[in-house]
C-alpha positions as CSV (number, residue, x, y, z in Angstrom):
1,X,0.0,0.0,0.0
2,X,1.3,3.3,-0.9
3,X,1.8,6.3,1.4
4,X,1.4,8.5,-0.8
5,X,-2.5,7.1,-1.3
6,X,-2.9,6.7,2.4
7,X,-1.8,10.2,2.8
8,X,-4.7,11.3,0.3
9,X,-7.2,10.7,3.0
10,X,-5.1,11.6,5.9
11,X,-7.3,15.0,6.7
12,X,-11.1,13.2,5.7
13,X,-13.2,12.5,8.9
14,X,-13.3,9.4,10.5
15,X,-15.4,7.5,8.1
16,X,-14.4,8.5,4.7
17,X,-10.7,7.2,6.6
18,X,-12.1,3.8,7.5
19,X,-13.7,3.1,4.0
20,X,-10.4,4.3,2.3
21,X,-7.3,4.3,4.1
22,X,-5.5,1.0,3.3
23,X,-7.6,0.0,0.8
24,X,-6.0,1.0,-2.1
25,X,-7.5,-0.9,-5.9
26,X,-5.1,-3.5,-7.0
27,X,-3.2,-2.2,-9.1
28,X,-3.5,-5.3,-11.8
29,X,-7.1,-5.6,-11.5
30,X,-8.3,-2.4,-10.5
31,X,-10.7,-4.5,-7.8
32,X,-11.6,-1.9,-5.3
33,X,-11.8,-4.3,-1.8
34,X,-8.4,-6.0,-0.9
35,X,-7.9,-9.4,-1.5
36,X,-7.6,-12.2,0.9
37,X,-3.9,-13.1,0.2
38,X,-4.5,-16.8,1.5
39,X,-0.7,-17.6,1.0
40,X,1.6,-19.0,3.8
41,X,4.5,-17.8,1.9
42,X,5.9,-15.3,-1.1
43,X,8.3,-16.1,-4.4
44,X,11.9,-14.5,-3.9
45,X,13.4,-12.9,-7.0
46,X,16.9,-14.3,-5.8
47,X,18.0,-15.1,-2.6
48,X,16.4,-12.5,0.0
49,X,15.2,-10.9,-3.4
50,X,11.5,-9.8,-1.3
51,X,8.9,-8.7,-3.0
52,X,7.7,-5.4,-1.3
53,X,9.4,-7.2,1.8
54,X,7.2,-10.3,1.9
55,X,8.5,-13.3,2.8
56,X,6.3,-15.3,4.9
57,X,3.0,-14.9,6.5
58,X,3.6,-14.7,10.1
59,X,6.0,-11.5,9.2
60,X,3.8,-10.4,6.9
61,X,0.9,-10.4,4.6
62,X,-0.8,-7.8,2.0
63,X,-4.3,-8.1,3.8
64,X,-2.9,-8.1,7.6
65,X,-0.7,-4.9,6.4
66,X,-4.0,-3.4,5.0
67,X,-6.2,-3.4,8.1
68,X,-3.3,-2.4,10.1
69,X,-3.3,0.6,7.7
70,X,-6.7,1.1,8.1
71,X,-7.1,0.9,11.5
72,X,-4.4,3.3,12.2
73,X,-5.8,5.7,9.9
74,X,-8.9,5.5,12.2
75,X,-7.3,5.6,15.2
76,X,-5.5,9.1,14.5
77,X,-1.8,6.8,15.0
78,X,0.7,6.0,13.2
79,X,0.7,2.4,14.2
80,X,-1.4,-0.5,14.2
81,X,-0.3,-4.0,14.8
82,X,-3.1,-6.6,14.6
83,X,-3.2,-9.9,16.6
84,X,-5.4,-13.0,17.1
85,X,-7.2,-12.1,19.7
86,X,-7.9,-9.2,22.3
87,X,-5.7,-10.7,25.1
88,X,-2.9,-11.4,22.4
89,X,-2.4,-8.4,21.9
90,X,-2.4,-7.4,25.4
91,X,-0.1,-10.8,26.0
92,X,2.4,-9.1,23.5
93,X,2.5,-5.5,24.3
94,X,3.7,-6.2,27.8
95,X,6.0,-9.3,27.5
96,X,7.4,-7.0,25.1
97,X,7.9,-3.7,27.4
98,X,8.1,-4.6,30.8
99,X,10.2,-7.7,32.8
100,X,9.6,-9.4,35.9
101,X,10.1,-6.6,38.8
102,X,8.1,-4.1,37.3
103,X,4.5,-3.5,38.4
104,X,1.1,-2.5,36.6
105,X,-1.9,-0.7,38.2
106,X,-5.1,-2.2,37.4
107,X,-8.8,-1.1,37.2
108,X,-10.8,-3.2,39.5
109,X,-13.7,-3.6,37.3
110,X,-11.8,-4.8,33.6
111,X,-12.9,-7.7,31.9
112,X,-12.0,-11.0,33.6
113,X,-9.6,-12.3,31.0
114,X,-7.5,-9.5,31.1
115,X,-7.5,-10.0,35.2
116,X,-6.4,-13.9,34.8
117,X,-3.9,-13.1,32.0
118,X,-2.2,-10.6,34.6
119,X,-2.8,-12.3,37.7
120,X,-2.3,-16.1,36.6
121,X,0.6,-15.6,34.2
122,X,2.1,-12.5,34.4
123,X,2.4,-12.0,38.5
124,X,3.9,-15.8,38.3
125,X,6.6,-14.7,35.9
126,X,7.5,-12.0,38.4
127,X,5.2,-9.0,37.7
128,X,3.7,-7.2,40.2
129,X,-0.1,-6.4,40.2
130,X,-2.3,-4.1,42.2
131,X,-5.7,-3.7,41.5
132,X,-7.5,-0.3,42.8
133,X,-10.3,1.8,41.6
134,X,-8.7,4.2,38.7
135,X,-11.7,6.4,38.9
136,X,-10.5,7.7,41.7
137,X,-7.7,10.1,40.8
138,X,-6.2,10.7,44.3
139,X,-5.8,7.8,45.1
140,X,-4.0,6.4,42.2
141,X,-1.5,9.3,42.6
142,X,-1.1,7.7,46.1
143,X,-0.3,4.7,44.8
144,X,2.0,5.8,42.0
145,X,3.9,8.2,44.7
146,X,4.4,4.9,46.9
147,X,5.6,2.7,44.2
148,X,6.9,3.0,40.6
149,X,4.3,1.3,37.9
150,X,5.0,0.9,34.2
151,X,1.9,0.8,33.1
152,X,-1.5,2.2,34.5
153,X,-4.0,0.1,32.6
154,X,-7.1,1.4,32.0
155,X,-10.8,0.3,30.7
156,X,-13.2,3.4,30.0
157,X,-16.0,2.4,29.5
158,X,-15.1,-1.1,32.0
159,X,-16.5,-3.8,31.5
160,X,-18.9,-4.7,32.9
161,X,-20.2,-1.9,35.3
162,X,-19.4,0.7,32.2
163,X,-17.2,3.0,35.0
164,X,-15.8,5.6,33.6
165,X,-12.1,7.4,33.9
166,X,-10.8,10.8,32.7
167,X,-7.7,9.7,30.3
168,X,-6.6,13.0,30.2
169,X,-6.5,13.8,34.0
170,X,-4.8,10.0,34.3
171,X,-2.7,10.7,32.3
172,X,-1.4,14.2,33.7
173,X,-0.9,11.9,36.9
174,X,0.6,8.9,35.3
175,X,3.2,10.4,34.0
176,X,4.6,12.6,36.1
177,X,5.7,9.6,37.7
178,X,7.4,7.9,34.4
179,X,4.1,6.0,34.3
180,X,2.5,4.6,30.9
181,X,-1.1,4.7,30.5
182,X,-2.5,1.9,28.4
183,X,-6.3,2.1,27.6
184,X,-8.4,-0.6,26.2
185,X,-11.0,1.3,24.2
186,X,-12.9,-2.2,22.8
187,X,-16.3,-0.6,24.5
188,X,-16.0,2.9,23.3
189,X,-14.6,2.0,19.5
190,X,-12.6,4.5,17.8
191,X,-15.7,5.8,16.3
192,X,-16.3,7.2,20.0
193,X,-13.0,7.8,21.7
194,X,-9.4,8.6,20.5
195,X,-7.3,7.8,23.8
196,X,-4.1,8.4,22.1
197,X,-5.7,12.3,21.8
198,X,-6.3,12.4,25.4
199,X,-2.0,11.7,25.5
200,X,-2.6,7.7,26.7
201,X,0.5,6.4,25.3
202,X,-0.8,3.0,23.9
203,X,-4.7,1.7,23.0
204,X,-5.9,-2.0,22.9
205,X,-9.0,-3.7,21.2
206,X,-10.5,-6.7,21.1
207,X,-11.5,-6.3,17.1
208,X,-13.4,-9.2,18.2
209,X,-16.3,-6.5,19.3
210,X,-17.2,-3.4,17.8
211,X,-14.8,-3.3,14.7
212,X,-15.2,-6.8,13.6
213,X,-18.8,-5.8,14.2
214,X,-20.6,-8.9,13.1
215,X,-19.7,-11.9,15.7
216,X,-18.0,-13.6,12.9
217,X,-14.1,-12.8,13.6
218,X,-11.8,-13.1,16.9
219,X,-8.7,-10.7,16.5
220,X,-6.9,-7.6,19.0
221,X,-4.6,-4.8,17.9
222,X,-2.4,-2.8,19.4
223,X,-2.3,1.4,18.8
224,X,0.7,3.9,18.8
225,X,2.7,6.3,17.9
226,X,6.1,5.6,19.4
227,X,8.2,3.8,17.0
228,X,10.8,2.1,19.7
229,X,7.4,0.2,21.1
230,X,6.0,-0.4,18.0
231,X,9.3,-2.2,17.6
232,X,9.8,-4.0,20.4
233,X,5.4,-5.8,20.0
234,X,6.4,-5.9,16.0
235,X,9.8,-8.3,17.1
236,X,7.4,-10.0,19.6
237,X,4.6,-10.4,17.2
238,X,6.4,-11.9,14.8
239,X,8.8,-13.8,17.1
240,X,5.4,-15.4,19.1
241,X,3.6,-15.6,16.2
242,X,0.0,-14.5,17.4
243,X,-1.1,-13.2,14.3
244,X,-4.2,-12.8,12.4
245,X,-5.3,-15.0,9.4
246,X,-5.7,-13.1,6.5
247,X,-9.4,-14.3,6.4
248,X,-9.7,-12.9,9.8
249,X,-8.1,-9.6,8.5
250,X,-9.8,-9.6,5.6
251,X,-13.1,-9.5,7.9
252,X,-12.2,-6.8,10.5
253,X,-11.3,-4.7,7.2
254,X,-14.7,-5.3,5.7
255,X,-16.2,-4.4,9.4
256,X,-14.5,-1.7,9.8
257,X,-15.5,0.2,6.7
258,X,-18.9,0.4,9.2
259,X,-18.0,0.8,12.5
260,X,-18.9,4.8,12.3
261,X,-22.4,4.1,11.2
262,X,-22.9,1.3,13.4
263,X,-22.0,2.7,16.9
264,X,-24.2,5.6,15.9
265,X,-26.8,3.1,16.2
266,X,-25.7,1.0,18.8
267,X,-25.4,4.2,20.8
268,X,-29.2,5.4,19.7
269,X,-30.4,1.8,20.7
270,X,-28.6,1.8,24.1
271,X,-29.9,4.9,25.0
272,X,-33.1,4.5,25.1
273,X,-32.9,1.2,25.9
274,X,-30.9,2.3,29.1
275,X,-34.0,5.3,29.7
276,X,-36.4,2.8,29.6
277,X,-35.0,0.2,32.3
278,X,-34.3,2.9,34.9
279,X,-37.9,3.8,34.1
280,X,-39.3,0.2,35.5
281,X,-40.0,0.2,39.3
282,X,-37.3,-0.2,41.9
283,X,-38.7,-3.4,43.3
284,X,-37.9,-4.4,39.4
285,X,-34.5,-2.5,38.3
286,X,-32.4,-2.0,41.3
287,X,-29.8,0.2,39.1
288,X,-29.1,0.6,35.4
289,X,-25.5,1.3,34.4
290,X,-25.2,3.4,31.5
291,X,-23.1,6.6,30.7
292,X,-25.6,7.9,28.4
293,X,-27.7,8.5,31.4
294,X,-27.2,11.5,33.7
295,X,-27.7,9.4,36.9
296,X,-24.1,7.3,35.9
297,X,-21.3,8.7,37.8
298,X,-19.4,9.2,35.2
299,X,-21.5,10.4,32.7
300,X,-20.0,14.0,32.4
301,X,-16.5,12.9,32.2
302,X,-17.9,10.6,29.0
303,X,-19.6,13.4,27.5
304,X,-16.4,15.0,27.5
305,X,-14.0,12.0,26.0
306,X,-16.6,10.4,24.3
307,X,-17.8,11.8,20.9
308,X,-21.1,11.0,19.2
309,X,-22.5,8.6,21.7
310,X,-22.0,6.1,24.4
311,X,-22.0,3.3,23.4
312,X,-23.4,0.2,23.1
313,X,-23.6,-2.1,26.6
314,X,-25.7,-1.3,29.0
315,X,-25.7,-2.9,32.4
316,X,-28.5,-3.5,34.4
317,X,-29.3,-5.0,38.5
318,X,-32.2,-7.0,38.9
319,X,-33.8,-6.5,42.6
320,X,-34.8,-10.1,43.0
321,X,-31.1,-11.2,42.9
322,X,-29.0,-13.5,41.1
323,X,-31.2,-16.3,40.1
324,X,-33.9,-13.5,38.8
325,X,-31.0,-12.5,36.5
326,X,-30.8,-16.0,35.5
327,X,-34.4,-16.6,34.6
328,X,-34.3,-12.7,32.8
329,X,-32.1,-14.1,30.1
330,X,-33.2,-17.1,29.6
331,X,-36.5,-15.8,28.6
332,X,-35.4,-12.8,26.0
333,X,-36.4,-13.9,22.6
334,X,-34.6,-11.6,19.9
335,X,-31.4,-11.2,22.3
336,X,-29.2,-14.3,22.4
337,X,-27.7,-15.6,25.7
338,X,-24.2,-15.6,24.9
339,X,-20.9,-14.5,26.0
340,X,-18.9,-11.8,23.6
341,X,-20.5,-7.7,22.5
342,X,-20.4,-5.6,19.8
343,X,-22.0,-7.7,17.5
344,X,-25.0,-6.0,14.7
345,X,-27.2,-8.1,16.8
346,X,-28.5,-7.7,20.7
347,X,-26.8,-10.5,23.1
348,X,-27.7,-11.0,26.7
349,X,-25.3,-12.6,29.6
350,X,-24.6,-12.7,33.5
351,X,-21.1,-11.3,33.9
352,X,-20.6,-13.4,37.0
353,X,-21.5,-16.5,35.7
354,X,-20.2,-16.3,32.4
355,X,-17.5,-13.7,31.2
356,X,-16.5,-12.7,34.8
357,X,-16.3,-16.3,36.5
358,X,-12.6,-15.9,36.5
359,X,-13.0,-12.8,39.1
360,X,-15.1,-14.4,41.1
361,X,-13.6,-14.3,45.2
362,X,-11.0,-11.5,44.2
363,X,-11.6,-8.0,44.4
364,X,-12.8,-7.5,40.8
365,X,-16.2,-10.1,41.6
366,X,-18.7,-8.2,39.9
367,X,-22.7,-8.3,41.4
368,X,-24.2,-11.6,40.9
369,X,-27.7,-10.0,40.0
370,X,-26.5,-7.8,37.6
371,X,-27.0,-8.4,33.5
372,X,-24.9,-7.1,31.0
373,X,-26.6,-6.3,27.6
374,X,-24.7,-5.6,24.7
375,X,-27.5,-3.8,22.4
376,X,-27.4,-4.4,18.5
377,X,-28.9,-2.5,15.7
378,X,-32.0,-3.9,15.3
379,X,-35.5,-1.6,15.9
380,X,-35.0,-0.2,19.2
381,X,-39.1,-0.5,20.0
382,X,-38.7,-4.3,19.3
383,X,-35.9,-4.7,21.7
384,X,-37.6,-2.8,24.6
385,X,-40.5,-5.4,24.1
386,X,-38.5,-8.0,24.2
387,X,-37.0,-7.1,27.7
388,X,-40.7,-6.0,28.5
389,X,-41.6,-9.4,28.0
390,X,-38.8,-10.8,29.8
391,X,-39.6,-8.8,32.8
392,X,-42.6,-9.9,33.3
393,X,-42.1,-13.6,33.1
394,X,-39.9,-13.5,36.4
């Protein structure tokens, strides 16, 4: 891909940049979507003679190198590296910047396989771990004036009681104490929130979620703009081996060519599905967790950061506890019980049963009554009735 076409598009808003950057036509064919480059290696003109430096597909590949492209464009960065999953990516940015000794600061409500990747395989390799609530700004300058972290790793919106944490003002404090701020911006999308704006110094996603958009792809990336840690996760990358199919590639391009009209609509659909829960009676909703809504703690630091909406999850407490919550999705009809968000349509699960079990008896144990709802792009009306329904079979 050249730079000179990606440059073309460099000053377009976000979604002319998704649709275009990285996707230049083939130059043979003149086919306007990039090709699946299903190849597990690449002809050399002479020894080490590499066409446009391919040599094999764990280095690289012509579709990987476009969605990286792409997503980058997005993003605002100069660098995206794409991996096989969210927590690959996570796995590989900080094997490949921090060693056993060092220490990270960790939200206490991030999603549980983040927590078990930290907790069961990095803190037995030698890393130290402690787990507080970021939100609360004095206190993580306590903690970073006590001891020095590497990284202060961040969720906004968490997952899965959608807390929210001024990047900006983290990041003022973070680094005054040589501390990196890592964000994982898988709820908020780039179509929402640019961390690396706000001066975090690195962005994860699962592209699993909102870019892949459609359920139908697991994949991460990592987002930068330093070059010496884009080099250190690019040795790592390839050195590990973590990578992307090109099929899988291929798909998180074609999803993200949507995202921007698609969060829109999650957002739309969240909000009023959020209004209309903490509408139901108290002896029925015990709390609703959404940004959108003013009640949410956080909801005017996200109406800063965020940018065009809020989102797509909404999380909800049922009052009559955790088998209620139970019996609530098992009876939704056009939301699916499953683990997994992001997806064009409306999924239902119980974080502490399902996606959170791994937190469970730790610090990070999220309510056992409480219901997260990732809410898809379907008619809004029809997916009030459904939880209307729902309701009021418990």
């Amino acid at each position: 891909m050249s730079a000179e076409y990606n440059a073309k598009f460099a000053q377009n808003a976000l979604a002319t940049r998704a649709i275009h950057a990285g996707q230049e036509p083939d130059p043979t064919t003149g086919a306007v979507v990039t090709p699946i480059f299903a190849t597990s290696t690449f002809k050399q003109d002479g020894v080490l003679g590499l066409r446009g430096g391919h040599d094999y597909s764990r280095s690289i590949n012509p579709t990987r190198t476009s969605f990286d492209e792409q997503l980058a464009s997005v993003e605002g960065a100069k660098y995206a590296l794409s991996f096989s999953s969210g927590l690959a990516s996570i796995d590989v940015l900080l094997r490949s910047t921090i060693k056993p000794g060092d220490n990270i600061l960790l939200g206490n409500d991030v999603y549980g396989g983040t927590y078990r990747l930290l907790a069961k395989v990095f803190v037995p390799w030698g890393v130290g771990l402690d787990v507080m609530d970021i939100t609360d700004l004095k206190a993580v300058e306590a903690a970073l004036s006590s001891k020095h972290y590497e990284y202060v790793w961040v969720e906004t919106p968490s997952n899965p009681l959608l807390n929210i944490t001024d990047i900006a003002a983290t990041v003022e404090v973070a680094h005054k104490y040589g501390t990196k701020v890592a964000v994982d911006n898988t709820f908020a999308s780039p179509a929402l929130q640019h961390p690396l704006d706000e001066g975090a110094d690195v962005v994860v996603y699962s592209t699993t979620k909102y870019i892949g958009g459609h359920s139908d792809v697991v994949g991460g990336a990592v987002v930068l703009n330093d070059e010496e840690t884009r080099e250190k996760v690019a040795f790592l990358q390839n050195a590990a081996g973590a990578v992307p199919s090109p099929f899988d590639s291929w798909l998180d391009i074609r999803g993200l060519k949507t995202l921007d009209l698609r969060v829109k609509r999650h957002s739309a659909n969240a909000l009023k599905v959020a209004e209309w829960l903490e509408s139901q009676p108290a002896d029925v909703i015990e709390r609703v967790w959404y940004p959108g809504l003013e009640s949410h703690p956080g909801h005017e630091i996200a109406a800063h950061q965020m940018h065009g909406g809020f989102g797509g999850i909404v999380s909800v407490q049922l009052a009559a506890g955790a088998e209620a919550a139970k019996r609530f999705v098992d009876h939704t009809q056009i939301f699916t019980l499953a683990e997994s968000l992001g997806g064009v349509e409306s999924l239902i699960e119980v974080p502490a049963a399902m996606t959170h079990a791994s937190v469970a008896g730790t610090t990070l144990q999220v309510p056992a009554n409480l219901v997260r709802i990732s809410v898809g792009i379907e008619n809004a009306d029809d997916l009030i009735a459904d939880l209307k329904q729902a309701l009021e079979r418990l």
